[in-house]
N, CA, C and O atoms as a GROMACS GRO file, in nm:
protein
  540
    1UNK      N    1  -7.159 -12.866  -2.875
    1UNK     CA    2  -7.266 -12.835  -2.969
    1UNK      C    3  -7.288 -12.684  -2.973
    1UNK      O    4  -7.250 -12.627  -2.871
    2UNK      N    5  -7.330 -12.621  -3.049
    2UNK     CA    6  -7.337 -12.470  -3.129
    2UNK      C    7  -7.468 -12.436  -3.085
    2UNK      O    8  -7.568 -12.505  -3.105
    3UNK      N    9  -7.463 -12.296  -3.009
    3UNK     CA   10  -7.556 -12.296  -2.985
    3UNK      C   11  -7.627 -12.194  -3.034
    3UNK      O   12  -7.578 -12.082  -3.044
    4UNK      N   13  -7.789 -12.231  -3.081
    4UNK     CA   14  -7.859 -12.159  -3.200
    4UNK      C   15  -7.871 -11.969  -3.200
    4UNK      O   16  -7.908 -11.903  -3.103
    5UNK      N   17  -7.844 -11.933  -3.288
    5UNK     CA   18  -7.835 -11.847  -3.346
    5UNK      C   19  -7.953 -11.701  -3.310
    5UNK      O   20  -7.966 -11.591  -3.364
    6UNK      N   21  -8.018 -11.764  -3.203
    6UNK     CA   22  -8.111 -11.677  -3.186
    6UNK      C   23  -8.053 -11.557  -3.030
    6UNK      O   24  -7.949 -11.558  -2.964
    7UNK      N   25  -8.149 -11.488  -3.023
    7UNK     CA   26  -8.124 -11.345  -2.934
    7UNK      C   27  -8.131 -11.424  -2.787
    7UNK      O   28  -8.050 -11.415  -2.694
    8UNK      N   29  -8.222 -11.486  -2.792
    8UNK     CA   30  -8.209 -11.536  -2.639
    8UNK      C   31  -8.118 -11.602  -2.586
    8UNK      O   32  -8.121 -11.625  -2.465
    9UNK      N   33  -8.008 -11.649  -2.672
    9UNK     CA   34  -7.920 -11.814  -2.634
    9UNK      C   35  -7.767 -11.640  -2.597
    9UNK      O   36  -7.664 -11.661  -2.533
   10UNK      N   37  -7.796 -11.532  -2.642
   10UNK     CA   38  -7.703 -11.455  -2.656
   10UNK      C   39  -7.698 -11.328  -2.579
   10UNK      O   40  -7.613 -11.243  -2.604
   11UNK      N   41  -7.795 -11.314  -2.478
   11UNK     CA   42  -7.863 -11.174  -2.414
   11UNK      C   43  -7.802 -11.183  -2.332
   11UNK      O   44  -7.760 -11.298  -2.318
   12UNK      N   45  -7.765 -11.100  -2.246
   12UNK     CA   46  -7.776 -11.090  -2.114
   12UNK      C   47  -7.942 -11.054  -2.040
   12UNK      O   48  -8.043 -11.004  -2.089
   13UNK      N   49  -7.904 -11.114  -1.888
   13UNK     CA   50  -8.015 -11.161  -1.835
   13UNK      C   51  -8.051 -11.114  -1.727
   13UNK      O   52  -8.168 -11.087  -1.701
   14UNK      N   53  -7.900 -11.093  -1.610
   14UNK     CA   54  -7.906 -11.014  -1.521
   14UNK      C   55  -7.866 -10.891  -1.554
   14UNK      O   56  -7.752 -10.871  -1.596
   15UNK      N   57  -7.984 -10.761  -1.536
   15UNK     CA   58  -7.962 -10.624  -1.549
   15UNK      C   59  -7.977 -10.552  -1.452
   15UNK      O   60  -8.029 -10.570  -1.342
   16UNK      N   61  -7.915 -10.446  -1.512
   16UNK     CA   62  -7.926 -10.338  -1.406
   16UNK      C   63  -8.061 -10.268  -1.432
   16UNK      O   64  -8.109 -10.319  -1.533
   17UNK      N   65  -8.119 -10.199  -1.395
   17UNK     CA   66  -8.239 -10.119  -1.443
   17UNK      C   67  -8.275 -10.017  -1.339
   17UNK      O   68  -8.227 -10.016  -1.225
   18UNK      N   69  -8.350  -9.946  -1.378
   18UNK     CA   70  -8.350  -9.824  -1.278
   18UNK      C   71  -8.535  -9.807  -1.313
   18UNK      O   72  -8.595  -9.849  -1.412
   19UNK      N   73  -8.594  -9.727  -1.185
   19UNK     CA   74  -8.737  -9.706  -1.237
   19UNK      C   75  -8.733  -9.588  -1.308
   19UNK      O   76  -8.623  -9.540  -1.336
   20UNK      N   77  -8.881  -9.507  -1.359
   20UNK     CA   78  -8.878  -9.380  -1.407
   20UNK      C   79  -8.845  -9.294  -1.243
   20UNK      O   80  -8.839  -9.172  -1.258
   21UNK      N   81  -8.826  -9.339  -1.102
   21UNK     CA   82  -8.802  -9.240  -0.986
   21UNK      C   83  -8.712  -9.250  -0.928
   21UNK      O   84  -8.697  -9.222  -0.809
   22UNK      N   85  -8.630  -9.296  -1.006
   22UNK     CA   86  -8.478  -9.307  -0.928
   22UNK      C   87  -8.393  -9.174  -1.004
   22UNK      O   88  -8.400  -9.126  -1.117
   23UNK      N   89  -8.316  -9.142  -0.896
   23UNK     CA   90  -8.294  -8.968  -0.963
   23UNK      C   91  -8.134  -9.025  -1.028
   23UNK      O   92  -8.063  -9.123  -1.006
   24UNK      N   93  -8.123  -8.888  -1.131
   24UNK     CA   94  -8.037  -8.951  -1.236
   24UNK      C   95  -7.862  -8.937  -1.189
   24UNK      O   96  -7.784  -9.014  -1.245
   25UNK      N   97  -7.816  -8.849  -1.100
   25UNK     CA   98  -7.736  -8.898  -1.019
   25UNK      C   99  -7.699  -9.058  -0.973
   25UNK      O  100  -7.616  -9.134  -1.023
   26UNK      N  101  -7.768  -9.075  -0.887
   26UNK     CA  102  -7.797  -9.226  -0.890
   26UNK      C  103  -7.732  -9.326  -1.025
   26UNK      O  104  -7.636  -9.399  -1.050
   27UNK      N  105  -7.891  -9.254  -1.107
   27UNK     CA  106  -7.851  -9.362  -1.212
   27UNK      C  107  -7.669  -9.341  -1.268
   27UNK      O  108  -7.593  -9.435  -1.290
   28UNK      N  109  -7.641  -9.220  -1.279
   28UNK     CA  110  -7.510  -9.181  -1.347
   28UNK      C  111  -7.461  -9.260  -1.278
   28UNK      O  112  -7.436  -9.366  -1.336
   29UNK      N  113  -7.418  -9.250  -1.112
   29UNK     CA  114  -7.301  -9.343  -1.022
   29UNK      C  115  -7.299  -9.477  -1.094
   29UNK      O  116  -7.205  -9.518  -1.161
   30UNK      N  117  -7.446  -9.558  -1.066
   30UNK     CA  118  -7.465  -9.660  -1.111
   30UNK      C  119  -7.386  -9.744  -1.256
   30UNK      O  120  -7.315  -9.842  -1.275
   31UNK      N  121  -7.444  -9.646  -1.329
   31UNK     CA  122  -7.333  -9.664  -1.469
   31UNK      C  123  -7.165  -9.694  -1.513
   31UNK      O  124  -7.095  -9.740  -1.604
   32UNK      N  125  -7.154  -9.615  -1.348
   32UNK     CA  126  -6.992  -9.575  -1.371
   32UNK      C  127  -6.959  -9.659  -1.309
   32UNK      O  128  -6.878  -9.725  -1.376
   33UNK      N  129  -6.979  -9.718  -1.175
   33UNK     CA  130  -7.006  -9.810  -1.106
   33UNK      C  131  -6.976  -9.979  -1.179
   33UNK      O  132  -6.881 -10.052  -1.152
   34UNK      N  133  -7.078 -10.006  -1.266
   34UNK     CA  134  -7.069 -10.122  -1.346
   34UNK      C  135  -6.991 -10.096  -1.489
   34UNK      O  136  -6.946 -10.181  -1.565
   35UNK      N  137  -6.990  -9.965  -1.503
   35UNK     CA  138  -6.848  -9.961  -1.657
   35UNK      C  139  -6.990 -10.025  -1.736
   35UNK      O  140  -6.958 -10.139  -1.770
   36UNK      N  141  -7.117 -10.001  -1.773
   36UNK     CA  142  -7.200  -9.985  -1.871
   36UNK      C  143  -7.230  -9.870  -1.923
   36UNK      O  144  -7.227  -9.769  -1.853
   37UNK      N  145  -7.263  -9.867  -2.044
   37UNK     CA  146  -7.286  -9.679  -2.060
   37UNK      C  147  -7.461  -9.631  -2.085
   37UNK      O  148  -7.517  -9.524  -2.113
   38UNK      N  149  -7.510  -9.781  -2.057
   38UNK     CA  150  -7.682  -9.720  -2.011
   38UNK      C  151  -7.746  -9.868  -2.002
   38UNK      O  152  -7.691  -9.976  -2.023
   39UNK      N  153  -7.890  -9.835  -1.960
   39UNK     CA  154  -7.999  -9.939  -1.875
   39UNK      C  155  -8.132  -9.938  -1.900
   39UNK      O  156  -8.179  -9.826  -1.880
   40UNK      N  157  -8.184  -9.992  -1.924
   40UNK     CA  158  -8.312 -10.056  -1.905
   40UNK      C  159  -8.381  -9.954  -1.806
   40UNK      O  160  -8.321  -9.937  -1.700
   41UNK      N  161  -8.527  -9.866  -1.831
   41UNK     CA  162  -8.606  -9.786  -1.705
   41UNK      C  163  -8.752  -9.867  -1.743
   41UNK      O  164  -8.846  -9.845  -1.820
   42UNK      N  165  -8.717  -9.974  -1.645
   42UNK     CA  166  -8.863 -10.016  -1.609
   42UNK      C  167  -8.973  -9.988  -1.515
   42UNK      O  168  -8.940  -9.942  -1.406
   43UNK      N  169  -9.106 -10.007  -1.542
   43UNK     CA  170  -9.238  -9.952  -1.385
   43UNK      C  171  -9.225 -10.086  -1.345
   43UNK      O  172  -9.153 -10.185  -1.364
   44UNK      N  173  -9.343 -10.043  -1.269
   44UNK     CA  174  -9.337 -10.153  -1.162
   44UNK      C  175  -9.402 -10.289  -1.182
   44UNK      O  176  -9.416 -10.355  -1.079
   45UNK      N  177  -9.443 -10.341  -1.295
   45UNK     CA  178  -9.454 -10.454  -1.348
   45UNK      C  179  -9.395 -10.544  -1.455
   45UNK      O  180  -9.445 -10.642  -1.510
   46UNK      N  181  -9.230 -10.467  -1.477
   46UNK     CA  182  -9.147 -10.469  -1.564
   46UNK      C  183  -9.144 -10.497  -1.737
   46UNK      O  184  -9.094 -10.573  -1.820
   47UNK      N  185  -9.277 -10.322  -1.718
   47UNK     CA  186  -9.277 -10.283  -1.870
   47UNK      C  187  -9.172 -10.233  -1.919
   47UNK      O  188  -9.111 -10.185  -1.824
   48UNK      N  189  -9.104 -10.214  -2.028
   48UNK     CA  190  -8.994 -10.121  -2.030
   48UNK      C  191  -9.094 -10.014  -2.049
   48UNK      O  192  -9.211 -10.043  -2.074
   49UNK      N  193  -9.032  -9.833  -2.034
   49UNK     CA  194  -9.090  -9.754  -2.010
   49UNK      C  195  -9.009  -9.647  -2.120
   49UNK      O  196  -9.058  -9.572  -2.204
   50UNK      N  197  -8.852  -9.675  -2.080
   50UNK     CA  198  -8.715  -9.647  -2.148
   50UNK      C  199  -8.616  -9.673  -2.105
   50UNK      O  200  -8.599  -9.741  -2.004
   51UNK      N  201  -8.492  -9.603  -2.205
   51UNK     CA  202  -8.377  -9.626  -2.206
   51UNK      C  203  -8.279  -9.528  -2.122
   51UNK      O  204  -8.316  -9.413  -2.142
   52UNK      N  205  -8.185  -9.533  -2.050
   52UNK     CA  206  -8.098  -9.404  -1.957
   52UNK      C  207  -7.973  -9.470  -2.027
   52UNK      O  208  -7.948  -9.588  -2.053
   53UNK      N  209  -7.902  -9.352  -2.048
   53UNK     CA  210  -7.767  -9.339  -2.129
   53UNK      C  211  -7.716  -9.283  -2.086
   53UNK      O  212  -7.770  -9.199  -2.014
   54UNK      N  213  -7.572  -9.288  -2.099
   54UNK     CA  214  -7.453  -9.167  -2.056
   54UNK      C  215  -7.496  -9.046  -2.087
   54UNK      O  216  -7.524  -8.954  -2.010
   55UNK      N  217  -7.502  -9.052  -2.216
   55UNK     CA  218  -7.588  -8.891  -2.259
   55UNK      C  219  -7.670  -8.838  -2.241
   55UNK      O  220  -7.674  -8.715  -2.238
   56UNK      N  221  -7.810  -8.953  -2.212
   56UNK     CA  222  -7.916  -8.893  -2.110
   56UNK      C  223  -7.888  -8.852  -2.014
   56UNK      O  224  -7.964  -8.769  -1.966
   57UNK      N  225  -7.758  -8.892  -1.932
   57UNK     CA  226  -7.717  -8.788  -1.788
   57UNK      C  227  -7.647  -8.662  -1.780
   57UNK      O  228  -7.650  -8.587  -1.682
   58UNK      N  229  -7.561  -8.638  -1.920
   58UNK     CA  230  -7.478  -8.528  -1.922
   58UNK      C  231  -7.603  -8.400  -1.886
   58UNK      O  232  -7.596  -8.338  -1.780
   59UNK      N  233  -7.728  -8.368  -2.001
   59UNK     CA  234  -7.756  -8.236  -1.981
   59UNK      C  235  -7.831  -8.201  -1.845
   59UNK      O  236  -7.841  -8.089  -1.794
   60UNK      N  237  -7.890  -8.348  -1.789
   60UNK     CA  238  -7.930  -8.273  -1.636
   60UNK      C  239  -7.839  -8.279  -1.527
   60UNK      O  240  -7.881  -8.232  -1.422
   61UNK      N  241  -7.700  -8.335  -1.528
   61UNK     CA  242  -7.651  -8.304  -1.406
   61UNK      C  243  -7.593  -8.189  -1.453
   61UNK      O  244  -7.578  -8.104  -1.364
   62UNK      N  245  -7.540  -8.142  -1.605
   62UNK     CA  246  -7.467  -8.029  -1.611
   62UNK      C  247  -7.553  -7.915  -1.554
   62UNK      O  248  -7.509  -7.832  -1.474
   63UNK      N  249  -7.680  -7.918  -1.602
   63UNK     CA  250  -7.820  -7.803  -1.559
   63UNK      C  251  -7.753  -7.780  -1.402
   63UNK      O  252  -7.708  -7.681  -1.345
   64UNK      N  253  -7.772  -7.944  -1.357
   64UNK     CA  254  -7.818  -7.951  -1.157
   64UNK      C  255  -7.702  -7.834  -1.128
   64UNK      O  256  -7.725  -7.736  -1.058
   65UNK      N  257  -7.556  -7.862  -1.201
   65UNK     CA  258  -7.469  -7.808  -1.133
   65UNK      C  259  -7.468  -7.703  -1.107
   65UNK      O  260  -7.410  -7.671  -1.003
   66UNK      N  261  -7.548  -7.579  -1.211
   66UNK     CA  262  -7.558  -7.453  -1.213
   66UNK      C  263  -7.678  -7.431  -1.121
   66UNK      O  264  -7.676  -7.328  -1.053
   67UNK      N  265  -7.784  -7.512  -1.108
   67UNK     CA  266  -7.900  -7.481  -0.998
   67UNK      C  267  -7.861  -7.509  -0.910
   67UNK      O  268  -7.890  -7.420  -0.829
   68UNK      N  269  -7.790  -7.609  -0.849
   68UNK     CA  270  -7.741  -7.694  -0.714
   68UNK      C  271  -7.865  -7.799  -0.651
   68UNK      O  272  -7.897  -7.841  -0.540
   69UNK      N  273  -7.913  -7.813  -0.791
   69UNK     CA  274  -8.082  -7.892  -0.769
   69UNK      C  275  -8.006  -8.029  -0.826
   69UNK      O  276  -7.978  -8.025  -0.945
   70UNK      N  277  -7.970  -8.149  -0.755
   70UNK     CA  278  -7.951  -8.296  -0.805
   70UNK      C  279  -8.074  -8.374  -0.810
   70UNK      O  280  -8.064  -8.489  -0.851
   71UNK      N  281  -8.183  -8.334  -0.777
   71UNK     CA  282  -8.297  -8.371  -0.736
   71UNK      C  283  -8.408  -8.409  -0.915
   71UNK      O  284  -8.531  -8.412  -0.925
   72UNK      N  285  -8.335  -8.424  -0.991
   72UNK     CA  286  -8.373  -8.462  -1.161
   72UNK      C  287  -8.368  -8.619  -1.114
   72UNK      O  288  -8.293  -8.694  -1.051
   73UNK      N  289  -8.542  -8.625  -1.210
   73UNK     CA  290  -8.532  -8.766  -1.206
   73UNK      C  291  -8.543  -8.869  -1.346
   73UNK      O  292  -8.593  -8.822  -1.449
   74UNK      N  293  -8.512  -8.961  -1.344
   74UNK     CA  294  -8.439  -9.016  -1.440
   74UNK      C  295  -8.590  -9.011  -1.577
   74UNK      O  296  -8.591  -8.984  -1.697
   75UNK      N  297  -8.653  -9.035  -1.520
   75UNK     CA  298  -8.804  -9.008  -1.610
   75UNK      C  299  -8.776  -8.917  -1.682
   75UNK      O  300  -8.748  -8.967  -1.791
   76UNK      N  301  -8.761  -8.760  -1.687
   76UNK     CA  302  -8.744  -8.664  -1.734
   76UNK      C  303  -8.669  -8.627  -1.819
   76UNK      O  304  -8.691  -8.534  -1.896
   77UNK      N  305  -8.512  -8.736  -1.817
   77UNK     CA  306  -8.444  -8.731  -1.938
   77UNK      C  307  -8.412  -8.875  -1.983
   77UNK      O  308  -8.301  -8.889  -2.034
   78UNK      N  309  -8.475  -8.961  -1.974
   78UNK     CA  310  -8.422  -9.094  -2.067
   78UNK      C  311  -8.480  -9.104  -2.169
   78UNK      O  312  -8.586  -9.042  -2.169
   79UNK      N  313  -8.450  -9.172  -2.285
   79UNK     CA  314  -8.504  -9.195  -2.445
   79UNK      C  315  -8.659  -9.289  -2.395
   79UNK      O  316  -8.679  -9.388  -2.325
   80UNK      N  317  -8.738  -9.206  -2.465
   80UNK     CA  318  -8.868  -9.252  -2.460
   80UNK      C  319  -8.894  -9.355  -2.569
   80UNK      O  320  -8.984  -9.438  -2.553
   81UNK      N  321  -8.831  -9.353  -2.664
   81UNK     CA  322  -8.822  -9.417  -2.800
   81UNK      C  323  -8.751  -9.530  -2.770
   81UNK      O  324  -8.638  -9.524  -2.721
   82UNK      N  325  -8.825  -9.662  -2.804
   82UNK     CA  326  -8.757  -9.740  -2.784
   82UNK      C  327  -8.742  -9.826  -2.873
   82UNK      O  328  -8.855  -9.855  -2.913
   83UNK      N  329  -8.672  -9.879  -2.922
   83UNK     CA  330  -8.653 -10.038  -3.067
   83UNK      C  331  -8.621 -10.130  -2.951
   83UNK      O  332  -8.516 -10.111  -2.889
   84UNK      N  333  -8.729 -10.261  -2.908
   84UNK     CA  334  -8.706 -10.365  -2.891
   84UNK      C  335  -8.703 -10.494  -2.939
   84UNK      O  336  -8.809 -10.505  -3.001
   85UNK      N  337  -8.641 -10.602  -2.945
   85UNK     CA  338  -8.665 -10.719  -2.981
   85UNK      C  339  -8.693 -10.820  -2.923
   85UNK      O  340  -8.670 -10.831  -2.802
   86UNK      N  341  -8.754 -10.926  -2.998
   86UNK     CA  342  -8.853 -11.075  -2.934
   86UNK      C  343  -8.701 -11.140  -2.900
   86UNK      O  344  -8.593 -11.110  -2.951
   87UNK      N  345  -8.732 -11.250  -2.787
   87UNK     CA  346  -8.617 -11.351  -2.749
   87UNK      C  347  -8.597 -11.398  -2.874
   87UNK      O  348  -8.492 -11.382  -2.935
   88UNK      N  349  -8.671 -11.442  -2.908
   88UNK     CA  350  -8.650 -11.559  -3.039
   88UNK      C  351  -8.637 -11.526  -3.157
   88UNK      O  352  -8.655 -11.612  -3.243
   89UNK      N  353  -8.607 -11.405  -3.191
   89UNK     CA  354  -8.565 -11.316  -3.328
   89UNK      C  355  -8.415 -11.392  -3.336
   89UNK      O  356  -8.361 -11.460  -3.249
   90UNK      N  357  -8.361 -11.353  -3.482
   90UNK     CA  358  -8.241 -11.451  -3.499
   90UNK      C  359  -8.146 -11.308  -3.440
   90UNK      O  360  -8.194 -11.204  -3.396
   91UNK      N  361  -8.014 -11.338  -3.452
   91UNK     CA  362  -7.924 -11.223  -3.455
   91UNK      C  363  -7.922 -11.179  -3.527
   91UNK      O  364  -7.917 -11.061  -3.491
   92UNK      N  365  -7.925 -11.184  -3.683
   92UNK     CA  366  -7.939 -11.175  -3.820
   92UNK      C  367  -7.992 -10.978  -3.779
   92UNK      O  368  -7.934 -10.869  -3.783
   93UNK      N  369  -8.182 -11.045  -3.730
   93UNK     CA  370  -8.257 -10.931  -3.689
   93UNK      C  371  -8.208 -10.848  -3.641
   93UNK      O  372  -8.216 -10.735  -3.688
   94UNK      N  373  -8.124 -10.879  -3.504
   94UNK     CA  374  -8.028 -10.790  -3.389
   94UNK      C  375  -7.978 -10.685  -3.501
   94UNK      O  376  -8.013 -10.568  -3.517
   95UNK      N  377  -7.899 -10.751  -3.562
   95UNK     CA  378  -7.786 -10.689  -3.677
   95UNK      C  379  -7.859 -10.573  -3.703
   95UNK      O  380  -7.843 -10.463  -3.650
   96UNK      N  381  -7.964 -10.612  -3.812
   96UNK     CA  382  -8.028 -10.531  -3.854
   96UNK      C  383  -8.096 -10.412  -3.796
   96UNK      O  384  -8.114 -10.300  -3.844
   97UNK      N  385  -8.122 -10.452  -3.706
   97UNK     CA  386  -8.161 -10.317  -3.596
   97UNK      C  387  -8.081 -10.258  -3.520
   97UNK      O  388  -8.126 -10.185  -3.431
   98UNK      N  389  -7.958 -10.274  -3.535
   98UNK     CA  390  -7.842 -10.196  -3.462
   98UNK      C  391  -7.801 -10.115  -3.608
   98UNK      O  392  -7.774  -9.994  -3.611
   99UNK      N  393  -7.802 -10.209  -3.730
   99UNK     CA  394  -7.795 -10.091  -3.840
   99UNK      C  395  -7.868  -9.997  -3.813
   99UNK      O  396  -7.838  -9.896  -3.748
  100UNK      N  397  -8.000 -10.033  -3.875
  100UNK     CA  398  -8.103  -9.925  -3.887
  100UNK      C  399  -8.100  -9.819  -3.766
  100UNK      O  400  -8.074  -9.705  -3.806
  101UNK      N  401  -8.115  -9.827  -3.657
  101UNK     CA  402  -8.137  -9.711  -3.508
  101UNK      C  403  -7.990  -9.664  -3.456
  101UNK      O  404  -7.972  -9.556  -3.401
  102UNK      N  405  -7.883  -9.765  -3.482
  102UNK     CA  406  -7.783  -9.703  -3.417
  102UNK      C  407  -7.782  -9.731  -3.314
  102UNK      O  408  -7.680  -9.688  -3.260
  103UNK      N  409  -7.863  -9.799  -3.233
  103UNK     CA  410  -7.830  -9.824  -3.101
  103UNK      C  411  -7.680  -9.894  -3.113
  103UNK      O  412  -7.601  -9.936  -3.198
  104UNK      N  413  -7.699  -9.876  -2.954
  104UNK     CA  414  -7.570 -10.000  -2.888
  104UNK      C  415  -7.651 -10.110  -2.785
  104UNK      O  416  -7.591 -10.212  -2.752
  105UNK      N  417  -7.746 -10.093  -2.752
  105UNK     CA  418  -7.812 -10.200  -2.714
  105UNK      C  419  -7.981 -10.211  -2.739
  105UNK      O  420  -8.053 -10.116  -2.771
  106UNK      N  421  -8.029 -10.361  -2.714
  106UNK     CA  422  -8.154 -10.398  -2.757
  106UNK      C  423  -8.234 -10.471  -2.619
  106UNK      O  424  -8.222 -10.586  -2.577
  107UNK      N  425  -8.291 -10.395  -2.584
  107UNK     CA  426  -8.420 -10.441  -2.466
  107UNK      C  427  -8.452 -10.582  -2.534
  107UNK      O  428  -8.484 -10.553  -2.649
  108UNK      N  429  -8.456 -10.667  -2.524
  108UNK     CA  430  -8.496 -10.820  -2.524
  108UNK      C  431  -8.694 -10.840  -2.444
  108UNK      O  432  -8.726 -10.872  -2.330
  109UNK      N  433  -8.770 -10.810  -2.548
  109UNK     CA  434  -8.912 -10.858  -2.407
  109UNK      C  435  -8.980 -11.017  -2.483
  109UNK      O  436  -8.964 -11.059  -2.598
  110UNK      N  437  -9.041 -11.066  -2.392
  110UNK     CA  438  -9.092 -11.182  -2.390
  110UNK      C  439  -9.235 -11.131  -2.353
  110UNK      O  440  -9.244 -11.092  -2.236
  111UNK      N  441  -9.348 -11.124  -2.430
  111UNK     CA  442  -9.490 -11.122  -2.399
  111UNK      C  443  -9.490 -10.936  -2.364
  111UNK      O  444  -9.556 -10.875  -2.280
  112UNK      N  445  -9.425 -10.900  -2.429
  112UNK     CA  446  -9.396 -10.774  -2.352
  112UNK      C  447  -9.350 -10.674  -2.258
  112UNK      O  448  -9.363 -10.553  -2.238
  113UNK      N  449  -9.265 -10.821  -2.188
  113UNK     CA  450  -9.181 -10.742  -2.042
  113UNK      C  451  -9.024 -10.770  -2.055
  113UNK      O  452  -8.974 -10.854  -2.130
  114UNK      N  453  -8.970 -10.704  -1.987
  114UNK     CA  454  -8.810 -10.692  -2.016
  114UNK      C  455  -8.762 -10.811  -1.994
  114UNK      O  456  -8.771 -10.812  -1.871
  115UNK      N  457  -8.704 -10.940  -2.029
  115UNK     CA  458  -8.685 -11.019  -1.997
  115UNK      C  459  -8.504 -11.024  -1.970
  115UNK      O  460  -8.453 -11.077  -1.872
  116UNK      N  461  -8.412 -10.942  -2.106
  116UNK     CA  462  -8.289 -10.918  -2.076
  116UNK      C  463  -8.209 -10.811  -2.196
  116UNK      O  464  -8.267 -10.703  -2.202
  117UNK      N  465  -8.140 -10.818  -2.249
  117UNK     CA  466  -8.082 -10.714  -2.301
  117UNK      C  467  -7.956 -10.764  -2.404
  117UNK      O  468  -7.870 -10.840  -2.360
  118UNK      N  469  -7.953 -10.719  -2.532
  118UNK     CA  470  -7.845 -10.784  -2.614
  118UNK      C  471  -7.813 -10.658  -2.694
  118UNK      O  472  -7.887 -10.575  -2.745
  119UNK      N  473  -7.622 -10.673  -2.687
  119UNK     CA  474  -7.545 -10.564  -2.752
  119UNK      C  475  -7.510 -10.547  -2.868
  119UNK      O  476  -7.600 -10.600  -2.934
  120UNK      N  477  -7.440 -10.507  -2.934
  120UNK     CA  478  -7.387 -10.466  -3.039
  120UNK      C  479  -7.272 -10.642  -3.041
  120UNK      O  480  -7.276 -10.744  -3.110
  121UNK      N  481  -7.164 -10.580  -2.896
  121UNK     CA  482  -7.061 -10.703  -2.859
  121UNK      C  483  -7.173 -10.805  -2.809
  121UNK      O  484  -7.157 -10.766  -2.693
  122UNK      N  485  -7.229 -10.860  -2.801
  122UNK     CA  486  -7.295 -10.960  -2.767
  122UNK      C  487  -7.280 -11.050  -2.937
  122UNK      O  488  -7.192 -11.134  -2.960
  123UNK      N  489  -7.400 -11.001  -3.047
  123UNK     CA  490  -7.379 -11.012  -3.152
  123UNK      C  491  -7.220 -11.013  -3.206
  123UNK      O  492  -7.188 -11.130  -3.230
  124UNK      N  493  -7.127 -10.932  -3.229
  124UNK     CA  494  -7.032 -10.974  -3.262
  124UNK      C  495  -6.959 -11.090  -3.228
  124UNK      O  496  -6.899 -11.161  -3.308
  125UNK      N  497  -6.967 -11.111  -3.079
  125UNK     CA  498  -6.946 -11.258  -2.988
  125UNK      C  499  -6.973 -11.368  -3.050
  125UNK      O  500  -6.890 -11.458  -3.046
  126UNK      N  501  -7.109 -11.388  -3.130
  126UNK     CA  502  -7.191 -11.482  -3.143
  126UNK      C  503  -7.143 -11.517  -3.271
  126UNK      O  504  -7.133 -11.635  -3.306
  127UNK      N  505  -7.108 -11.402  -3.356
  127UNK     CA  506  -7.053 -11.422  -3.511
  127UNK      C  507  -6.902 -11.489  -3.486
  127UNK      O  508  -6.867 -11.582  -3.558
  128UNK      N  509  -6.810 -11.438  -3.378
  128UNK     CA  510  -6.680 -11.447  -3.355
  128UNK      C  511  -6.712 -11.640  -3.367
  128UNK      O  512  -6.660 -11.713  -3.451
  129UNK      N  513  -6.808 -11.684  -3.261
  129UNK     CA  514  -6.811 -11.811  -3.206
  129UNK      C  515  -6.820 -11.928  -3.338
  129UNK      O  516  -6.756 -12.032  -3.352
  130UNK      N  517  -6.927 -11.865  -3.429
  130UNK     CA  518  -6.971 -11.920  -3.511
  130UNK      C  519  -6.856 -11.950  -3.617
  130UNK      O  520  -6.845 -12.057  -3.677
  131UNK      N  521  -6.763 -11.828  -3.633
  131UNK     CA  522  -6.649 -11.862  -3.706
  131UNK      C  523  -6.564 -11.918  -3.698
  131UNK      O  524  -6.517 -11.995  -3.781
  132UNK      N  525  -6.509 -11.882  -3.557
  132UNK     CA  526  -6.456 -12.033  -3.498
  132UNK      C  527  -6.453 -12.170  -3.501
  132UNK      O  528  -6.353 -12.241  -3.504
  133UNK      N  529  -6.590 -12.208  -3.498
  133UNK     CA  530  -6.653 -12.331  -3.541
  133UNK      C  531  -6.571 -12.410  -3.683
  133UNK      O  532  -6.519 -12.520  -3.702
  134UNK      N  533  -6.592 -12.292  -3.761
  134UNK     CA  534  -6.596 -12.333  -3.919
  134UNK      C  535  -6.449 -12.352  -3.907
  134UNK      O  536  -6.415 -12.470  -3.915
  135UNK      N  537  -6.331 -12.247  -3.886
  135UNK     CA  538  -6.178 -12.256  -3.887
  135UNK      C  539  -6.094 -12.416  -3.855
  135UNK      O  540  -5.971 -12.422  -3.856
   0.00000   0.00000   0.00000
């Protein structure tokens, strides 16, 4: 049986996430580590807060290198701006908001807290499956 078309049946669930005080070293290893190219920065009641990206790490470790200061913490440079979506939005929505922002990924919250995270390839997955079906 096919399973429905919505963000939640398609997210990922277990994430990585980092707080706003985990220093961005760290977070960089981390990234490289799991072959993702960014994460979820939740507080401590798992609001999202923001987003840490590859690119959010390039300009402070390049800075650290010239200070010899690694001591940047991830607060200071992750995307404060965030586009999230409800579990239960269709993919349809996903779509549409990976048009519009450009992201490559979508914070997933339930009542307002991070519940999991859906991609660009997540969505394409889901279209791949669906076509399948029909063939």
């Amino acid at each position: 049986m096919k399973k429905p078309m919505s963000v939640k049946n398609y997210m990922a669930s277990d994430l990585i996430t980092f707080t706003p005080e985990t220093n961005v070293l760290a977070a960089m290893r981390t990234l490289l580590k799991h072959k993702i190219s960014g994460a979820p920065v939740v507080d401590e009641t798992g609001w999202i807060v923001g987003i840490i990206s590859e690119y959010d790490c390039l300009k402070p470790n390049l800075e650290s290198s010239y200070h010899h200061d690694m001591g940047t913490l991830v607060k200071n440079c992750m995307s404060k701006e965030i586009t999230t979506i409800d579990a239960n939005a269709s993919l349809t929505e996903a779509a549409e908001l990976f048009i519009k922002h450009g992201v490559r990924r979508l914070p997933v919250v339930e009542n307002k807290k991070l519940i999991g995270q859906i991609s660009r390839r997540d969505v394409l997955r889901a279209i791949n499956e669906s076509v399948e079906t029909i063939e």
